[in-house]
C-alpha positions as CSV (number, residue, x, y, z in Angstrom):
1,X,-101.4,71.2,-31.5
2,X,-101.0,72.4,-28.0
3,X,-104.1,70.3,-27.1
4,X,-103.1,67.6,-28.8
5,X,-99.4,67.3,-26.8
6,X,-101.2,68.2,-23.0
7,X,-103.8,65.6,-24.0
8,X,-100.5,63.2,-24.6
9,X,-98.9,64.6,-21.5
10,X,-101.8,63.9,-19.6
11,X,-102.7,60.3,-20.9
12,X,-99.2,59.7,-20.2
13,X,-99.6,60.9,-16.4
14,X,-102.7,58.8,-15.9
15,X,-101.2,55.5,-17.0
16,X,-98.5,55.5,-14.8
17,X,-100.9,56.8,-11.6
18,X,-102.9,54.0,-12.1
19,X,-100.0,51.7,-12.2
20,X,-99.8,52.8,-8.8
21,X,-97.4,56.2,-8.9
22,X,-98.6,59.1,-6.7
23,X,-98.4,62.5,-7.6
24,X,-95.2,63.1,-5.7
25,X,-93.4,60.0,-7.2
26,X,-94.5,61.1,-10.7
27,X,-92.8,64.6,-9.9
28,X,-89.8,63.2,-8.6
29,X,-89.7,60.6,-11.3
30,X,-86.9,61.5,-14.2
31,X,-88.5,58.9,-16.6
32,X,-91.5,61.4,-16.0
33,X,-89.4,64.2,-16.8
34,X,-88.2,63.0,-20.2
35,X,-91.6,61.4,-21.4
36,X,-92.7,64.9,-21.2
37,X,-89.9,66.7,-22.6
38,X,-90.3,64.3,-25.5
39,X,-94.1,65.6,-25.8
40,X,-92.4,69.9,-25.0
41,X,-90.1,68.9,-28.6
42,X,-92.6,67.4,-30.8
43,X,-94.8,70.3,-29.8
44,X,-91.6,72.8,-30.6
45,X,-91.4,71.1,-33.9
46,X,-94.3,71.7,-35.3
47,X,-94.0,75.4,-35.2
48,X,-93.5,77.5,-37.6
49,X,-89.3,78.0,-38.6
50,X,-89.0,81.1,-37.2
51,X,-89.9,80.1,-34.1
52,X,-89.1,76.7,-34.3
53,X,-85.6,77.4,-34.6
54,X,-84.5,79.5,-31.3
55,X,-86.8,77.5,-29.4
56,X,-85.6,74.3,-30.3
57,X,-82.0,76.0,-29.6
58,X,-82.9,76.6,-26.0
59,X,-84.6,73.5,-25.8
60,X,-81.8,70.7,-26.7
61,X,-79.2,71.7,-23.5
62,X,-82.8,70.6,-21.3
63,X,-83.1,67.8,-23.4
64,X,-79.6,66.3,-23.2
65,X,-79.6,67.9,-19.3
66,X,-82.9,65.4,-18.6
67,X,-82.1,62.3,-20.7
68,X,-78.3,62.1,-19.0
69,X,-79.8,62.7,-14.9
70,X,-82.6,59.8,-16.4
71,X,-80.6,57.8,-18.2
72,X,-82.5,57.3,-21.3
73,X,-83.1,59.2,-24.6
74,X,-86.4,59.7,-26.5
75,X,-85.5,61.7,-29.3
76,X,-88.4,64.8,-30.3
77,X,-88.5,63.2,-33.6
78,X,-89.7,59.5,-32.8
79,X,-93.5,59.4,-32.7
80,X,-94.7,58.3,-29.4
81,X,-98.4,57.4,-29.0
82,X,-99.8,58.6,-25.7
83,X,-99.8,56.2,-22.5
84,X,-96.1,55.5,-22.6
85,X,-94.8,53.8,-19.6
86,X,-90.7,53.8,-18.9
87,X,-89.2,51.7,-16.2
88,X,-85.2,52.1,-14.9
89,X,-82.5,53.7,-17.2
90,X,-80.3,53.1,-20.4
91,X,-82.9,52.9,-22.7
92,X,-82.8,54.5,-26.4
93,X,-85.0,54.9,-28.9
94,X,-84.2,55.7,-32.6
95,X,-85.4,59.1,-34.2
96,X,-87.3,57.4,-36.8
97,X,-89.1,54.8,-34.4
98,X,-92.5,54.6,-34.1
99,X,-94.2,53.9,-30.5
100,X,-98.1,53.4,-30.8
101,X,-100.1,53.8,-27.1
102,X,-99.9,52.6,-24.3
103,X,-96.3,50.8,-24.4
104,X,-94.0,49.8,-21.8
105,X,-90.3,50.5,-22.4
106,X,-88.3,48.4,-19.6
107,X,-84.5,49.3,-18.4
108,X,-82.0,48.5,-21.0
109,X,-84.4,48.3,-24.1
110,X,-83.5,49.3,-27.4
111,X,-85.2,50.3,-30.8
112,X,-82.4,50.3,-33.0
113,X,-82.3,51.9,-36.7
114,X,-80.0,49.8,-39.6
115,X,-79.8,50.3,-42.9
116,X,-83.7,48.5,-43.2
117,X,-84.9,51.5,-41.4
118,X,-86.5,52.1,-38.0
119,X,-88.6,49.7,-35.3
120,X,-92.5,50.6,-35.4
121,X,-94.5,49.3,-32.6
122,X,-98.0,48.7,-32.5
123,X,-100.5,49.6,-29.7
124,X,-99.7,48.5,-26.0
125,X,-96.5,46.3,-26.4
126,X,-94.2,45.5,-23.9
127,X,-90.7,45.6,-24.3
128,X,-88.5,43.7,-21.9
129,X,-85.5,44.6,-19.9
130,X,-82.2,44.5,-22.3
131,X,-84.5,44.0,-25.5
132,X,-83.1,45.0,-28.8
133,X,-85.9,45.4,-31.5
134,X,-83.3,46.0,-34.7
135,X,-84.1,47.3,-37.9
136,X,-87.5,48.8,-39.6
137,X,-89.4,45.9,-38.2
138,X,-93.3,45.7,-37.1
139,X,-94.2,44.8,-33.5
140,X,-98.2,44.0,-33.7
141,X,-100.8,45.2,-31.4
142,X,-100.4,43.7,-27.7
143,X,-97.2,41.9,-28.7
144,X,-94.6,41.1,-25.9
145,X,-90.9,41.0,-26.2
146,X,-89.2,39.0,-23.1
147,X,-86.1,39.7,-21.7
148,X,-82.9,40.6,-23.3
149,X,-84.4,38.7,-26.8
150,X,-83.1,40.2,-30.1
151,X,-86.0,40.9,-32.7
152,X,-84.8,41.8,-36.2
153,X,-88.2,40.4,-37.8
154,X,-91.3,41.2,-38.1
155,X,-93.6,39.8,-34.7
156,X,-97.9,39.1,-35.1
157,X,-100.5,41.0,-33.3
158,X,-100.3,39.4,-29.9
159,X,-97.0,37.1,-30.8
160,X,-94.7,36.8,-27.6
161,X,-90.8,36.6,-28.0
162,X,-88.6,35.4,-25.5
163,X,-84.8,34.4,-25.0
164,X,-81.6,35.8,-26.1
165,X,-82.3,34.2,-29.7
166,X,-85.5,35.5,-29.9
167,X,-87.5,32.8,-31.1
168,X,-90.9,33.0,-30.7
169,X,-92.1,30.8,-28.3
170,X,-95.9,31.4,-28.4
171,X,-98.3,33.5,-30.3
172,X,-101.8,34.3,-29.5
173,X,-104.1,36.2,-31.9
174,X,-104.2,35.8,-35.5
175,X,-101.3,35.7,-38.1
176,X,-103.7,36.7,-40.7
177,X,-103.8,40.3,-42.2
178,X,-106.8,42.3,-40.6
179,X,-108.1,43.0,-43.5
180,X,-108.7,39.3,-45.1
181,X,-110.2,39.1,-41.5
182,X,-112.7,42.0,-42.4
183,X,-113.1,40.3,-46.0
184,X,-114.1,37.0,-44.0
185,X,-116.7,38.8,-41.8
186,X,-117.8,40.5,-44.2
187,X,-119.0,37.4,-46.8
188,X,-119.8,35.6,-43.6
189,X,-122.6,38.2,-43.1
190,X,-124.3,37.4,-46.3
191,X,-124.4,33.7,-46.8
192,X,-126.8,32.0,-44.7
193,X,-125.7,29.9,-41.3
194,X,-125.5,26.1,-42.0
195,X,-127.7,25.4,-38.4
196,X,-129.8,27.9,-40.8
197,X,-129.8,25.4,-43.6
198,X,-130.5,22.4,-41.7
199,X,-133.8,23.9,-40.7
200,X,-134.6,24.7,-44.1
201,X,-133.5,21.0,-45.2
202,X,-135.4,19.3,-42.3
């Protein structure tokens, strides 16, 4: 497990260096500070109880001591995928959320949980400044959510949202399930291609 949360950490790290961060901004960063803390409580919370516990006791006044100087909460429970990216302050995430890699969480955003449950966000999706994503939604792979828009519906692989309605102005990539995709390919592969059959024809 510790492996597993410094692989995180550092995946984490490298993103935002190559977004163009330098060692010393990353230091000095508090979004830095409570991307990692997020990955120091997940670790803490898979440990056994009887270490878990007085850990974890020690552990929250640093957590709530971080997230108020940043200005953001990412709660030890939500599962983050590695290569998150925050940028600016008041942004909260729901204990129950689910982040997959390689997302951007811009100032103001918010995963929200109702009574339908929890957001869960797919691989590298961009969250706008001011978005609220409401609800136990899915955000597909490489979706984008624009500015200040209000999702409380499911979004496609790729889909982008924009505006305060959040109506979904254009979507790239497929609204079909993967799998019928795989099912297509799949039969595809055995039946013969019709260029194939003209040759046999002619």
């Amino acid at each position: 497990m510790a492996f597993d949360i410094l692989d995180l950490i550092w995946r984490d790290l490298d993103r935002m260096a190559r977004a163009g961060s330098t060692p010393l901004q990353l230091l000095a960063d508090p979004a830095s500070w409570v991307v990692a803390g997020h990955r120091i409580g997940r670790a803490l919370q898979s440990l056994p109880t009887a270490l878990r516990t007085p850990l974890l006791f020690a552990y929250r006044p640093c957590e709530m001591a971080i997230g108020a100087v940043a200005g953001m909460s990412l709660p030890a429970r939500a599962e983050i995928g590695g290569g998150l990216r925050v940028h600016g302050t008041g942004i909260l995430v729901s204990p129950n959320a689910h982040i997959g890699r390689d997302c951007d969480l811009c100032r103001g955003a918010m995963l929200a949980e109702t009574e339908t449950g929890a957001p869960w966000l797919g691989d590298r999706v961009h969250v706008g400044s001011g978005a609220k994503i409401l609800g136990g939604v899915r955000i597909g792979n490489d979706a984008r959510i624009g500015a200040c828009a209000v999702v409380d519906w499911d979004v496609p692989d790729g889909g982008i949202v924009a505006g305060v309605l959040g109506v979904v102005e254009t979507v790239r990539g497929r609204r079909r399930p993967p799998l019928l995709d795989s099912v297509r390919r799949m039969v595809r592969s055995f039946l013969p291609r019709p260029t194939q059959l003209l040759l046999r024809a002619g």
